[in-house]
Backbone as numpy.savetxt, mean C-alpha at the origin, in Angstrom:
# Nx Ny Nz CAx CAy CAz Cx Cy Cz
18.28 -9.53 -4.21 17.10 -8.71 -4.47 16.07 -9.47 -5.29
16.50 -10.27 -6.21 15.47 -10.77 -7.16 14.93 -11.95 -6.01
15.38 -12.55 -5.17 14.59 -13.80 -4.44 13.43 -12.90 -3.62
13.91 -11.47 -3.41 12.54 -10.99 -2.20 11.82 -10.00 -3.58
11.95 -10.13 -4.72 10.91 -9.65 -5.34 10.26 -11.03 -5.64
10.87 -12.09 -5.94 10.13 -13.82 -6.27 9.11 -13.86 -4.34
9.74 -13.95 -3.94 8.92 -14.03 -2.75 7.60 -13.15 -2.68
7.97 -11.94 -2.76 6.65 -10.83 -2.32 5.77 -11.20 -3.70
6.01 -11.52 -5.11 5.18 -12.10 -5.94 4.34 -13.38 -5.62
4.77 -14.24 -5.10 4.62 -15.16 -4.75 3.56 -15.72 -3.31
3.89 -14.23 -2.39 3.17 -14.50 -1.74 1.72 -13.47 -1.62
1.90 -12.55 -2.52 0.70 -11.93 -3.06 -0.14 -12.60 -3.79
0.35 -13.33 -4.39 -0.71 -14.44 -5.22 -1.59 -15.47 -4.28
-0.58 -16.00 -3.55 -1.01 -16.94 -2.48 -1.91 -16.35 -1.66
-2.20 -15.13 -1.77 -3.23 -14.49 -0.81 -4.44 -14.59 -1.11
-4.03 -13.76 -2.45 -5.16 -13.54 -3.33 -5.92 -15.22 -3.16
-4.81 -16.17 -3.74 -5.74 -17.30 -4.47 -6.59 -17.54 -2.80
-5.79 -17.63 -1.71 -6.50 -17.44 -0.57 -8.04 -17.19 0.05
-7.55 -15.80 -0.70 -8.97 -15.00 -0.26 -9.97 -15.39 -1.44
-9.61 -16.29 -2.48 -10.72 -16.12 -3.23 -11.51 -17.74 -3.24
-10.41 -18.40 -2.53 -11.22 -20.19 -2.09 -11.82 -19.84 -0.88
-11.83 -18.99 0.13 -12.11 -19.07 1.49 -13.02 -17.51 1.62
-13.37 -17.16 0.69 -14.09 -15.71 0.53 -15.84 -16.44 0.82
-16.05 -15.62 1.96 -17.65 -16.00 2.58 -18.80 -14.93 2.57
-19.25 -14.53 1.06 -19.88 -13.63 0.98 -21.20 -13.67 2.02
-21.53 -14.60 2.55 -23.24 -14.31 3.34 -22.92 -13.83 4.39
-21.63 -13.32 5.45 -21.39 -12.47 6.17 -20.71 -11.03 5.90
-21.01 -10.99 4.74 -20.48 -9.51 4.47 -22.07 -8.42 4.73
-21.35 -7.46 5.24 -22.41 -6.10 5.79 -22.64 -5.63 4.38
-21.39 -5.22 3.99 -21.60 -3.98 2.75 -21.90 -4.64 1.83
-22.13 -4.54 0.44 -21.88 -5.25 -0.81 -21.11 -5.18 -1.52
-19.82 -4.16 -1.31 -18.82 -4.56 -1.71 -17.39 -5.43 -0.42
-18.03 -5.95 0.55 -17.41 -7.06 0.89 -17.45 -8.21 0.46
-18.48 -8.25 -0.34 -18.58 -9.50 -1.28 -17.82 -10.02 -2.39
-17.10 -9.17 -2.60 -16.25 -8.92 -3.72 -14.73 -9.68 -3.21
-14.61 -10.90 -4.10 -13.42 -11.48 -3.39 -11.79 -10.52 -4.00
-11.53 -10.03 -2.85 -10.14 -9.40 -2.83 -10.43 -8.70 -2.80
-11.51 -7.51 -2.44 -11.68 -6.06 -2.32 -10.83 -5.75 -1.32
-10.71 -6.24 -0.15 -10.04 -6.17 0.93 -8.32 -5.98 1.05
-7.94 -7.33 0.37 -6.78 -6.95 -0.12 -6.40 -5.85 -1.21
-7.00 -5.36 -1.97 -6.75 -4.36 -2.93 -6.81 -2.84 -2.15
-7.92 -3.08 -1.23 -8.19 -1.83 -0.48 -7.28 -1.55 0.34
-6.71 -2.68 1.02 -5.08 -2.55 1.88 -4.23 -1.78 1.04
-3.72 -2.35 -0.07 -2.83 -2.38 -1.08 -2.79 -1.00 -1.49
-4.07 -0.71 -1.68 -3.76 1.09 -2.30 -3.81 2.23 -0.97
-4.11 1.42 0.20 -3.61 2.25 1.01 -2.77 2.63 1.53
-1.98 1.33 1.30 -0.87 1.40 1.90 0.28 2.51 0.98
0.09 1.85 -0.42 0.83 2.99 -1.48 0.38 4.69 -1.62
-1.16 4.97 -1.05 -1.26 5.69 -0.37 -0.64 6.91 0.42
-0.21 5.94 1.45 0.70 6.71 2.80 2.01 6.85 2.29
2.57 5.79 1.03 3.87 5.96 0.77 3.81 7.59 -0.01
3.13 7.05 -0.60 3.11 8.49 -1.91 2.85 9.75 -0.82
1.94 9.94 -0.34 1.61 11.16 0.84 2.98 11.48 1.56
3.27 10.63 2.54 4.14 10.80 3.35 6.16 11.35 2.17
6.16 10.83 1.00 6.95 11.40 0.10 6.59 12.51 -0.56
5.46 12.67 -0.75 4.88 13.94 -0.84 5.34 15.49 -0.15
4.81 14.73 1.33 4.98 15.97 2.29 6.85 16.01 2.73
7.07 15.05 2.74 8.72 14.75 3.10 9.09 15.96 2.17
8.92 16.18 1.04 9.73 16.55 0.08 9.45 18.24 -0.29
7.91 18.44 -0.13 7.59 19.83 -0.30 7.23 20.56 0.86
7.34 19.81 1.99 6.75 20.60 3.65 8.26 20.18 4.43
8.79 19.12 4.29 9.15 19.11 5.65 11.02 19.79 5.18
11.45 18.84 3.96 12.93 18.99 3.92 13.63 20.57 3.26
14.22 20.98 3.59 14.88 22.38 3.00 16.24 22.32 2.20
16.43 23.35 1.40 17.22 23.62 0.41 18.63 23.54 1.13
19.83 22.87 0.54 20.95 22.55 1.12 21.38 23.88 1.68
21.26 24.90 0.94 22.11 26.08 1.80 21.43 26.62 2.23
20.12 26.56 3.00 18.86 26.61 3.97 19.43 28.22 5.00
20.81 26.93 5.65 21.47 28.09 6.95 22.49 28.91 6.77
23.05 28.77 5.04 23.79 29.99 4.94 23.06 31.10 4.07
21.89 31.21 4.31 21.22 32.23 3.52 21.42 33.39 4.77
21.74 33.54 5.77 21.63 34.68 7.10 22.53 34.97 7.16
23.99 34.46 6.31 25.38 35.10 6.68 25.47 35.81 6.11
């Protein structure tokens, strides 16, 4: 476990440093595409996002109380 938390550290950085040598603001539309790593950050919280939502709804919409089907006997 600790080598794929060294890894996913490791290669989040490498992104970042990535996106911030090779970041080409004179083709950005918006002005916050200009912003080196907006992109990746904007992934990033989306993605934690869908986690949090989707545990969200898992937990208060979809799953039921263990004795769910002996409440009718």
């Amino acid at each position: 476990m600790q080598r794929l938390t060294w890894f996913g550290i490791a290669s989040l950085v490498f992104t970042v440093l990535l996106d911030i040598i090779f970041h080409d603001p004179h083709h950005a539309i918006n002005w916050w595409h200009r912003l080196p790593g907006f992109d990746a950050l904007f992934g990033f919280s989306g993605c934690i996002a869908i986690i949090v939502g989707s545990k969200w709804l898992g937990k208060h919409l979809l799953q039921r109380h263990e004795k769910y089907y002996e409440k009718g006997e």
